[in-house]
PDB file with SEQRES, HELIX, SHEET and CRYST1 records, atoms N, CA, C and O in Angstrom:
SEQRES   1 A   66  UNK UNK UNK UNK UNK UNK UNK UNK UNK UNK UNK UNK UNK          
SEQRES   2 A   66  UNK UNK UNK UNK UNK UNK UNK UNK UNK UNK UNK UNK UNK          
SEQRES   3 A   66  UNK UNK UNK UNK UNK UNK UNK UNK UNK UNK UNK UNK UNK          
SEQRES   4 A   66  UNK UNK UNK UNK UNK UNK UNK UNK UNK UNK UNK UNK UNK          
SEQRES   5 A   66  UNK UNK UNK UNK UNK UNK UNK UNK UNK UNK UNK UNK UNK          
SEQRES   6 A   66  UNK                                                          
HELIX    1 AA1 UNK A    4  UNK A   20  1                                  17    
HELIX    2 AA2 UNK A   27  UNK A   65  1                                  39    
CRYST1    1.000    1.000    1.000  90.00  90.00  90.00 P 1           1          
ATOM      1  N   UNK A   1      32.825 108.855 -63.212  1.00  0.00           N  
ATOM      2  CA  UNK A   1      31.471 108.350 -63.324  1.00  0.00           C  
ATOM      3  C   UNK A   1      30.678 108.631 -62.058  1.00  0.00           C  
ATOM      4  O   UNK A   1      29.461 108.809 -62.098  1.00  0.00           O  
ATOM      5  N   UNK A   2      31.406 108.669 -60.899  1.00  0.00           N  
ATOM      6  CA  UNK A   2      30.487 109.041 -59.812  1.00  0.00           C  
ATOM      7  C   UNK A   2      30.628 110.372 -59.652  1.00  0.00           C  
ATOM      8  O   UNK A   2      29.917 110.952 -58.831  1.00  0.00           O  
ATOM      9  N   UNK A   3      31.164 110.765 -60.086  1.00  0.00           N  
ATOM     10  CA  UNK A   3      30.690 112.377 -60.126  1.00  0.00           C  
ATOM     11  C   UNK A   3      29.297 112.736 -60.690  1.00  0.00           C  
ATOM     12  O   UNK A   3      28.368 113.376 -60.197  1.00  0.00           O  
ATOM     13  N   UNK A   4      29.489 111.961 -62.191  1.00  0.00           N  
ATOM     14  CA  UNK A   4      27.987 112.486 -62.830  1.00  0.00           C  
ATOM     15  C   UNK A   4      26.281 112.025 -62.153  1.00  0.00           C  
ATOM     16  O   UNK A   4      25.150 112.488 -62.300  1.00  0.00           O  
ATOM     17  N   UNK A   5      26.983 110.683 -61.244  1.00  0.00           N  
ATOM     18  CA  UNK A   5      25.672 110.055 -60.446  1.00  0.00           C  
ATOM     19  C   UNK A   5      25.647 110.959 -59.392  1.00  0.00           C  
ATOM     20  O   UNK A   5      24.643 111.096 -58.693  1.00  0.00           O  
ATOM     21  N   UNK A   6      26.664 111.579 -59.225  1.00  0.00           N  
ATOM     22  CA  UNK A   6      26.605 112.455 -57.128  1.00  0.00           C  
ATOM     23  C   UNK A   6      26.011 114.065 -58.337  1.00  0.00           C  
ATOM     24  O   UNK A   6      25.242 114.812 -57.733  1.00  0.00           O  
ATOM     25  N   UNK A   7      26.188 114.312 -59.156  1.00  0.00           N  
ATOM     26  CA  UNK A   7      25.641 115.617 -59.502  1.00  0.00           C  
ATOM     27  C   UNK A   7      23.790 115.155 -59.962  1.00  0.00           C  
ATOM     28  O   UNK A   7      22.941 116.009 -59.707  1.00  0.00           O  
ATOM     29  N   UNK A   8      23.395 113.989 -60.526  1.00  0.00           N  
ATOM     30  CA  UNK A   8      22.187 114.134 -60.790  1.00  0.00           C  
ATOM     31  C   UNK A   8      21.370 113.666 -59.602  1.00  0.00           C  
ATOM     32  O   UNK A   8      20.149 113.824 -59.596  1.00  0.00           O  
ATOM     33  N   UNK A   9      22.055 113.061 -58.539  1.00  0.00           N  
ATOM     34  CA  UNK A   9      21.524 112.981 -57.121  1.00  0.00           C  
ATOM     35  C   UNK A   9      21.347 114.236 -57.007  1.00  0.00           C  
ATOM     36  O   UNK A   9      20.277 114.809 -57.216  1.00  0.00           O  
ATOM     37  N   UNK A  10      22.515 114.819 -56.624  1.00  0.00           N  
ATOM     38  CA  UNK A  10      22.497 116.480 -56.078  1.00  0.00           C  
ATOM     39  C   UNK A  10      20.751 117.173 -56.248  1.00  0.00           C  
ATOM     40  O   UNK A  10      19.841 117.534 -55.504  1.00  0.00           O  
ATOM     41  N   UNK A  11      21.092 117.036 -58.030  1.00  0.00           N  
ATOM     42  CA  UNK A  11      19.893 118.089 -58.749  1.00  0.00           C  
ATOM     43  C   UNK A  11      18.596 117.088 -58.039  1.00  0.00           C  
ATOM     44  O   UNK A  11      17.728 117.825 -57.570  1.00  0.00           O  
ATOM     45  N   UNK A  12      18.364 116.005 -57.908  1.00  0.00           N  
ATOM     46  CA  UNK A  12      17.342 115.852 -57.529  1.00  0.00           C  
ATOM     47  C   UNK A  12      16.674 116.103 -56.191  1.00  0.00           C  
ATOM     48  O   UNK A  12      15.526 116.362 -55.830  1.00  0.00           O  
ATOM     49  N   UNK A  13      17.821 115.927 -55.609  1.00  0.00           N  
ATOM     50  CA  UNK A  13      17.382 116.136 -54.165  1.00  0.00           C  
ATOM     51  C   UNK A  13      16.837 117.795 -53.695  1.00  0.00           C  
ATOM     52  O   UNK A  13      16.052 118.149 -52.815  1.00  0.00           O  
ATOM     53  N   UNK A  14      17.731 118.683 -54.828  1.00  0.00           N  
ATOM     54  CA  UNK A  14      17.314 120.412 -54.506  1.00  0.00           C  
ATOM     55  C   UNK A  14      15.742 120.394 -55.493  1.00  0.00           C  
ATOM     56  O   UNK A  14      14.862 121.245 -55.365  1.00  0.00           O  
ATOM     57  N   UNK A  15      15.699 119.472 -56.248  1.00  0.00           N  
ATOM     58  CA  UNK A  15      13.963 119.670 -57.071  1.00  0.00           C  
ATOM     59  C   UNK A  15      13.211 119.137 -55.644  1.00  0.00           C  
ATOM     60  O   UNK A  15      12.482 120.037 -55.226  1.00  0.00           O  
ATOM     61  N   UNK A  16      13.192 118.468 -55.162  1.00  0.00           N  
ATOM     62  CA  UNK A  16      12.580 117.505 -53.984  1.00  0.00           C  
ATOM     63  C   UNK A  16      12.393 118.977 -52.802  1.00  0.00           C  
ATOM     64  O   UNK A  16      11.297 119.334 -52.369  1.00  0.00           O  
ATOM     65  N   UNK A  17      13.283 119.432 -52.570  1.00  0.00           N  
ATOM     66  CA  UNK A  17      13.721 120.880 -51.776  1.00  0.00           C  
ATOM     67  C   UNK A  17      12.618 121.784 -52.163  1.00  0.00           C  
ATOM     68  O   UNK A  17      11.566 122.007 -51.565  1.00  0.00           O  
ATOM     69  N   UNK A  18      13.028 122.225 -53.198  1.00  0.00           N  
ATOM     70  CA  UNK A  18      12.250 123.197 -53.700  1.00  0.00           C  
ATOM     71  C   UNK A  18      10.646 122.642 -53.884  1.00  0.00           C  
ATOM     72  O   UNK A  18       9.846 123.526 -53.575  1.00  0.00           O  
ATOM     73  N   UNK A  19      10.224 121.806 -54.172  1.00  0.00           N  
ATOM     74  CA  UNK A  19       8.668 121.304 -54.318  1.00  0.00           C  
ATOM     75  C   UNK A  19       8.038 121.453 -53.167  1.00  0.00           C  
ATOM     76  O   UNK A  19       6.936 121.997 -53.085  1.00  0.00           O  
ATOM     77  N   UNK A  20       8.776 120.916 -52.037  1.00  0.00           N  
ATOM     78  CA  UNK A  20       8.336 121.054 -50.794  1.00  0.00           C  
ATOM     79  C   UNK A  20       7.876 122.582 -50.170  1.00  0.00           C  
ATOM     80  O   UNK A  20       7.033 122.780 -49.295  1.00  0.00           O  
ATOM     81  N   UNK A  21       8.586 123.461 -50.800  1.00  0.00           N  
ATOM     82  CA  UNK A  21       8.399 125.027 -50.304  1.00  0.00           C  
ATOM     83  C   UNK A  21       7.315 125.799 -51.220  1.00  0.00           C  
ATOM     84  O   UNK A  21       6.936 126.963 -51.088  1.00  0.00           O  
ATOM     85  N   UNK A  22       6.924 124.867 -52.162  1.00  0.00           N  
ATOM     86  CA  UNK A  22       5.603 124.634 -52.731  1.00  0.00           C  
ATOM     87  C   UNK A  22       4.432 125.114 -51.738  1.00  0.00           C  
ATOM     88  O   UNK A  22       4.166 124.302 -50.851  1.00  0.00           O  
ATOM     89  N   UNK A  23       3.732 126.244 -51.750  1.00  0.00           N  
ATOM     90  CA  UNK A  23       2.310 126.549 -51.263  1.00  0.00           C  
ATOM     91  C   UNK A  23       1.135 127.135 -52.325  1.00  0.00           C  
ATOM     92  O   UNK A  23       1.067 127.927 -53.265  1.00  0.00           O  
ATOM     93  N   UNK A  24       0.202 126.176 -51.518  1.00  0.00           N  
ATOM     94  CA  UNK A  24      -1.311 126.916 -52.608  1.00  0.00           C  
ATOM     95  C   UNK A  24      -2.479 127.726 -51.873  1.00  0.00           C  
ATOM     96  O   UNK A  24      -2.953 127.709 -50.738  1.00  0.00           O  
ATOM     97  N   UNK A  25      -2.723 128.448 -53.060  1.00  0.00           N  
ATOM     98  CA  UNK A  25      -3.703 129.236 -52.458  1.00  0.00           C  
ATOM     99  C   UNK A  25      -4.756 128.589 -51.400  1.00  0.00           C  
ATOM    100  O   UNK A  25      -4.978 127.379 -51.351  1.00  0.00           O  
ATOM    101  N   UNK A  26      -5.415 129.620 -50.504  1.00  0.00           N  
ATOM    102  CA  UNK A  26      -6.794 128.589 -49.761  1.00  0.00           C  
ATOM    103  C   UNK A  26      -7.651 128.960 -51.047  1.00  0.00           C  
ATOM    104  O   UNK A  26      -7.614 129.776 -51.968  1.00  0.00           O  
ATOM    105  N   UNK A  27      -8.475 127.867 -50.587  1.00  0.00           N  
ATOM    106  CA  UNK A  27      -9.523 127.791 -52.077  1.00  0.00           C  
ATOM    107  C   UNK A  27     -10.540 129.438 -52.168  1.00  0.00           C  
ATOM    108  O   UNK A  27     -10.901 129.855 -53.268  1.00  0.00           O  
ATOM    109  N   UNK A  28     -10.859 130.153 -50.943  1.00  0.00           N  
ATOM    110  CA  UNK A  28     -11.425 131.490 -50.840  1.00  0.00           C  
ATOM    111  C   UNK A  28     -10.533 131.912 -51.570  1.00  0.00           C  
ATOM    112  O   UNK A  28     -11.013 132.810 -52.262  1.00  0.00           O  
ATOM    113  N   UNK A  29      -9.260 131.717 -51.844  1.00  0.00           N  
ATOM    114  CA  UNK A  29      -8.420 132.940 -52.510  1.00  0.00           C  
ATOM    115  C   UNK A  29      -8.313 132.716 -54.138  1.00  0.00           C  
ATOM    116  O   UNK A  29      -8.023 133.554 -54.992  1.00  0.00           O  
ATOM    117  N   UNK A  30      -8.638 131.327 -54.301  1.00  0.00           N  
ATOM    118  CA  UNK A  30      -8.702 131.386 -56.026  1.00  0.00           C  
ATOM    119  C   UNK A  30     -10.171 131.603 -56.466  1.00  0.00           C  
ATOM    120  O   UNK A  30     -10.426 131.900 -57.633  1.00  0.00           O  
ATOM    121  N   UNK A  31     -11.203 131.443 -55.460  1.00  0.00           N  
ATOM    122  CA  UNK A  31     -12.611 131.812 -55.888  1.00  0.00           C  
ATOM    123  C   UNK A  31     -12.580 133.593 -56.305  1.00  0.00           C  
ATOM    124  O   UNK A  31     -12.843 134.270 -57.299  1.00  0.00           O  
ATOM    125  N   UNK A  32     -12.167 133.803 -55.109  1.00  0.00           N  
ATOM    126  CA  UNK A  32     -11.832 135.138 -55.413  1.00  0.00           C  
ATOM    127  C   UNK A  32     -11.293 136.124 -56.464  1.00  0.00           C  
ATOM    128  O   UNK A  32     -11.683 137.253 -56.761  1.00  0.00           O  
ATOM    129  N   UNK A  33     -10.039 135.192 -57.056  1.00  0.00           N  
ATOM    130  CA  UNK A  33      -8.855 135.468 -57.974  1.00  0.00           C  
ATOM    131  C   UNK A  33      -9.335 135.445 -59.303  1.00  0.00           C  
ATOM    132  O   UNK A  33      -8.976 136.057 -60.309  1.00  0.00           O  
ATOM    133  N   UNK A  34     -10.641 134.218 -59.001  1.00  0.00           N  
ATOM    134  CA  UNK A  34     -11.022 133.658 -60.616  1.00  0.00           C  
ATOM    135  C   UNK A  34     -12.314 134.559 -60.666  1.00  0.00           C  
ATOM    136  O   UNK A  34     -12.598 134.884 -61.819  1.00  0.00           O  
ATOM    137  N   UNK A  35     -13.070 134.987 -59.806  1.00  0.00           N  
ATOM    138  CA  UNK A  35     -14.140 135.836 -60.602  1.00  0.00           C  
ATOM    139  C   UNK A  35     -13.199 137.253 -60.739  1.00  0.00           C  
ATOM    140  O   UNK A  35     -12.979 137.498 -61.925  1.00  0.00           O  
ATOM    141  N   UNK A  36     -12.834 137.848 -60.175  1.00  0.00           N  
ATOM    142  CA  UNK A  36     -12.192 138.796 -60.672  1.00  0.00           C  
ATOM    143  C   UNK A  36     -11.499 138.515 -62.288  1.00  0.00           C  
ATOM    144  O   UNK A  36     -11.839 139.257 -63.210  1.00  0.00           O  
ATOM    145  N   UNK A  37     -10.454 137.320 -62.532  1.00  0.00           N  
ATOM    146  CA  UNK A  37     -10.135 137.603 -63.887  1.00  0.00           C  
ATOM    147  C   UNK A  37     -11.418 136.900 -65.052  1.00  0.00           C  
ATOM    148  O   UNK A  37     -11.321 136.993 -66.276  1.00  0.00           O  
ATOM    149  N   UNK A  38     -12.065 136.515 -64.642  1.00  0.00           N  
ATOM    150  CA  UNK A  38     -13.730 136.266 -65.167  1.00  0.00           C  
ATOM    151  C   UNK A  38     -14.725 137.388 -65.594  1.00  0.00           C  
ATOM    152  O   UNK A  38     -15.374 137.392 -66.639  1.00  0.00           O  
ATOM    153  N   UNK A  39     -14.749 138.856 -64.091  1.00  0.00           N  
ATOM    154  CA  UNK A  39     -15.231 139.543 -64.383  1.00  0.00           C  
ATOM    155  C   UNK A  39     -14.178 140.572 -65.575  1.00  0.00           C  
ATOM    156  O   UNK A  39     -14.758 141.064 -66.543  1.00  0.00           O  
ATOM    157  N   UNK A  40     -13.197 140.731 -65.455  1.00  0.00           N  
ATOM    158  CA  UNK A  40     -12.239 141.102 -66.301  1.00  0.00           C  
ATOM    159  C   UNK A  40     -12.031 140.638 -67.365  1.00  0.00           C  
ATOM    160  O   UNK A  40     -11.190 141.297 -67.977  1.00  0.00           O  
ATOM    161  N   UNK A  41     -12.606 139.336 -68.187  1.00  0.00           N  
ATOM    162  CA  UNK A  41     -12.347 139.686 -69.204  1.00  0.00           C  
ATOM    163  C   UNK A  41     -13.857 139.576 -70.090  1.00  0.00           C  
ATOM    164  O   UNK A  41     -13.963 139.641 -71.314  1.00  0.00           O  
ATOM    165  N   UNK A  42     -14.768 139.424 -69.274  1.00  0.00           N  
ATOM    166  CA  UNK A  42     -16.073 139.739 -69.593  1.00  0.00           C  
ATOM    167  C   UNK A  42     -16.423 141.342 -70.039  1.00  0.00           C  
ATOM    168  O   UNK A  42     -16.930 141.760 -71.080  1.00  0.00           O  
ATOM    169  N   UNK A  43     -16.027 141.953 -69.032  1.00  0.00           N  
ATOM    170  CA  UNK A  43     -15.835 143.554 -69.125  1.00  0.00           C  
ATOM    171  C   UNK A  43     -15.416 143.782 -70.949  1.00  0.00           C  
ATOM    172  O   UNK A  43     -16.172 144.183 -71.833  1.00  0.00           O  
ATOM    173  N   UNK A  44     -13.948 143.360 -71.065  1.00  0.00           N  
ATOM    174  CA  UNK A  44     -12.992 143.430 -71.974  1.00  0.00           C  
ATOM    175  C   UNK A  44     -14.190 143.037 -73.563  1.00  0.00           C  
ATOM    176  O   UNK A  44     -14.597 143.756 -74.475  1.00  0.00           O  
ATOM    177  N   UNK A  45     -14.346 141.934 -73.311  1.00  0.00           N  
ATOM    178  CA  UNK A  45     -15.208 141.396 -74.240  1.00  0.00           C  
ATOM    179  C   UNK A  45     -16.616 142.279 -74.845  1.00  0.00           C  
ATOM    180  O   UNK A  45     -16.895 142.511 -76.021  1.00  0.00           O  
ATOM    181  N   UNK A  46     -17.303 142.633 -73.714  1.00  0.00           N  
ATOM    182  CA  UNK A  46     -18.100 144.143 -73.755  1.00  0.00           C  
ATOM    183  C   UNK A  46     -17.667 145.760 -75.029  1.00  0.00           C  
ATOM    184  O   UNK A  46     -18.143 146.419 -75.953  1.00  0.00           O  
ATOM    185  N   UNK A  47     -16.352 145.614 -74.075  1.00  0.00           N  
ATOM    186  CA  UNK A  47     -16.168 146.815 -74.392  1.00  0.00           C  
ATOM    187  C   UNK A  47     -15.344 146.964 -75.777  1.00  0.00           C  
ATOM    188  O   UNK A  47     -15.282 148.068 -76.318  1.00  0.00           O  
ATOM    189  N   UNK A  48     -14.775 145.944 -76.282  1.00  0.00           N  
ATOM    190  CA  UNK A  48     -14.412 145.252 -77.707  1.00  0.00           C  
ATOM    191  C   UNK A  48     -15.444 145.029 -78.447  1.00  0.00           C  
ATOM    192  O   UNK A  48     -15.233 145.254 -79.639  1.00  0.00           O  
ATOM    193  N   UNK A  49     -16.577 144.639 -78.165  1.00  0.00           N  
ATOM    194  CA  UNK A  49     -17.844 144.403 -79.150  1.00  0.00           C  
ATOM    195  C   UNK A  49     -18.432 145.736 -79.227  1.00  0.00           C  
ATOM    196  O   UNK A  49     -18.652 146.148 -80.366  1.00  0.00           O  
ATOM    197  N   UNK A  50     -18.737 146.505 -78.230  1.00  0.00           N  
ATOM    198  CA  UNK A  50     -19.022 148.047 -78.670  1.00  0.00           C  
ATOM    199  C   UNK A  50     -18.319 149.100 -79.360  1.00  0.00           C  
ATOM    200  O   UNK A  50     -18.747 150.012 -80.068  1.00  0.00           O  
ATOM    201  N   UNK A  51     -16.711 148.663 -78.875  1.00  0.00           N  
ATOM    202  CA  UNK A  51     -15.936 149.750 -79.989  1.00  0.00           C  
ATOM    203  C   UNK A  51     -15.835 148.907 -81.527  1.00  0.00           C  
ATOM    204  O   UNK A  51     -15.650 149.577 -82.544  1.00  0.00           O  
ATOM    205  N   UNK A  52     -15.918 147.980 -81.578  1.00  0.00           N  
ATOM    206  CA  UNK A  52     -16.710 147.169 -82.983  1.00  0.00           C  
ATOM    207  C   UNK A  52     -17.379 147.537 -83.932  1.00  0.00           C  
ATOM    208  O   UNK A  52     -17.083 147.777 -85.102  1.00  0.00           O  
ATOM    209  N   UNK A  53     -18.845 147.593 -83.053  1.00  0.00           N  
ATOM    210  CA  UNK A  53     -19.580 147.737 -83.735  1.00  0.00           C  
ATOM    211  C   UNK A  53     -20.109 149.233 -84.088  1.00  0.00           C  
ATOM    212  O   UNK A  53     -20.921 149.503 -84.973  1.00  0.00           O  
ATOM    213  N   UNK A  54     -19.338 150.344 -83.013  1.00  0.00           N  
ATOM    214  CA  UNK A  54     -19.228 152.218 -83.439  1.00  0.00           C  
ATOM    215  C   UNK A  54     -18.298 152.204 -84.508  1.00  0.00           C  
ATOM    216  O   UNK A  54     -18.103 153.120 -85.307  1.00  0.00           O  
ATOM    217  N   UNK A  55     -17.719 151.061 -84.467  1.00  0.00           N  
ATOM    218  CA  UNK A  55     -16.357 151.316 -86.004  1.00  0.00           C  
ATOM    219  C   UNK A  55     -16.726 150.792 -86.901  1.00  0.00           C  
ATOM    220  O   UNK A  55     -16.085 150.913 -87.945  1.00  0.00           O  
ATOM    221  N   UNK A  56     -17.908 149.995 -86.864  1.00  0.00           N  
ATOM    222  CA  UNK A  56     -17.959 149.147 -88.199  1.00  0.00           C  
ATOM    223  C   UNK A  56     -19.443 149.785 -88.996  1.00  0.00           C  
ATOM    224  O   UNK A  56     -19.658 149.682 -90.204  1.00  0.00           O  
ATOM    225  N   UNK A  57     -20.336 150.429 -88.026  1.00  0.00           N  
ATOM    226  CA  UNK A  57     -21.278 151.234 -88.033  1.00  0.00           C  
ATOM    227  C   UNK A  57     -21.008 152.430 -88.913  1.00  0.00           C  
ATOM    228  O   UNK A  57     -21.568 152.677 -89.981  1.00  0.00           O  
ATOM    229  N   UNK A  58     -19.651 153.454 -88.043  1.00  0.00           N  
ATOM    230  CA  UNK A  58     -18.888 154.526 -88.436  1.00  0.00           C  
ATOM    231  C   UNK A  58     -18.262 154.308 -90.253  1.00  0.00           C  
ATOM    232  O   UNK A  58     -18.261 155.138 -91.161  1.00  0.00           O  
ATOM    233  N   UNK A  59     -17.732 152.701 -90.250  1.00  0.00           N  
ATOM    234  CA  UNK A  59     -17.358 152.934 -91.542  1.00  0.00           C  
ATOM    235  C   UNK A  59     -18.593 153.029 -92.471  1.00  0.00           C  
ATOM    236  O   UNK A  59     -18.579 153.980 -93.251  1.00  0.00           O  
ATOM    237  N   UNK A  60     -19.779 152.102 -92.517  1.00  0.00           N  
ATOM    238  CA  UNK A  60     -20.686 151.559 -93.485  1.00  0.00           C  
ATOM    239  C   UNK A  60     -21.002 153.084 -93.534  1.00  0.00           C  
ATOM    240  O   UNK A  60     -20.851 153.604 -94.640  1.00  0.00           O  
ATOM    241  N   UNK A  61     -21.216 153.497 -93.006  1.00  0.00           N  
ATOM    242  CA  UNK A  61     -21.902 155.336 -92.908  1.00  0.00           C  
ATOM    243  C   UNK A  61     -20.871 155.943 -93.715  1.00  0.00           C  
ATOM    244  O   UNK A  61     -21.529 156.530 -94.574  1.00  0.00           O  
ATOM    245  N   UNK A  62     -19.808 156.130 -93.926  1.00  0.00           N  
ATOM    246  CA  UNK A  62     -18.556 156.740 -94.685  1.00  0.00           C  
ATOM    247  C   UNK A  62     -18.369 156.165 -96.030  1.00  0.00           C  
ATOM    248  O   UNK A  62     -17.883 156.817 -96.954  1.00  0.00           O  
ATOM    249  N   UNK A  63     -18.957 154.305 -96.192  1.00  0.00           N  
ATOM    250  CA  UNK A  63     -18.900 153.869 -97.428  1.00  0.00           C  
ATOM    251  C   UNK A  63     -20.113 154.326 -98.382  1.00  0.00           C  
ATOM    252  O   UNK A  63     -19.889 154.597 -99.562  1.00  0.00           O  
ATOM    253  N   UNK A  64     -21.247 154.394 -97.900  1.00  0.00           N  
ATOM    254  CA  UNK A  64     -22.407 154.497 -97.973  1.00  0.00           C  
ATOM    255  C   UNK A  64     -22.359 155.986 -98.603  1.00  0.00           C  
ATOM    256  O   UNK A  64     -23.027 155.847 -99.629  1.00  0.00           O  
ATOM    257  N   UNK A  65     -22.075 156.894 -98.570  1.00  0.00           N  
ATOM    258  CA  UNK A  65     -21.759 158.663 -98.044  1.00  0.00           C  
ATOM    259  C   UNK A  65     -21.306 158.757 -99.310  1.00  0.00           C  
ATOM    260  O   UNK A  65     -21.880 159.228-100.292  1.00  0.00           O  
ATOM    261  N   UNK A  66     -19.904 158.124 -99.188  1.00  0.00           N  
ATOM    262  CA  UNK A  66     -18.807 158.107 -99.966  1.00  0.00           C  
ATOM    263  C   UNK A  66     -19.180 157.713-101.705  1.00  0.00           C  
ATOM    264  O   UNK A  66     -18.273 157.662-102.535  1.00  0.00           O  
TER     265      UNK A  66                                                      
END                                                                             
């Protein structure tokens, strides 16, 4: 029985360990981080609504034809 209390001590004390070696960004570096994946998927969003609407354009023209 004290084995299983000295092993979930153990594990807690290396979570306690490890949290501590825990670092966060400086806040310049997620301002940074976040318009970049902001401007990235704005871009994305762009360029998905234009190949859209050349494909959906492209078909009505082929149904239309057709």
């Amino acid at each position: 029985m004290k084995k299983v209390f000295r092993a979930i001590l153990d594990y807690f004390r290396s979570v306690v360990v490890e949290i501590k070696k825990i670092s966060f960004p400086a806040r310049k570096q997620v301002i940074t981080d976040s318009t970049v994946v902001l401007s990235a998927i704005i871009l994305s969003i762009l360029l998905i609504g234009l190949f859209d609407g050349a494909i959906s354009k492209l078909i009505k023209n082929l149904v239309i034809k057709g």
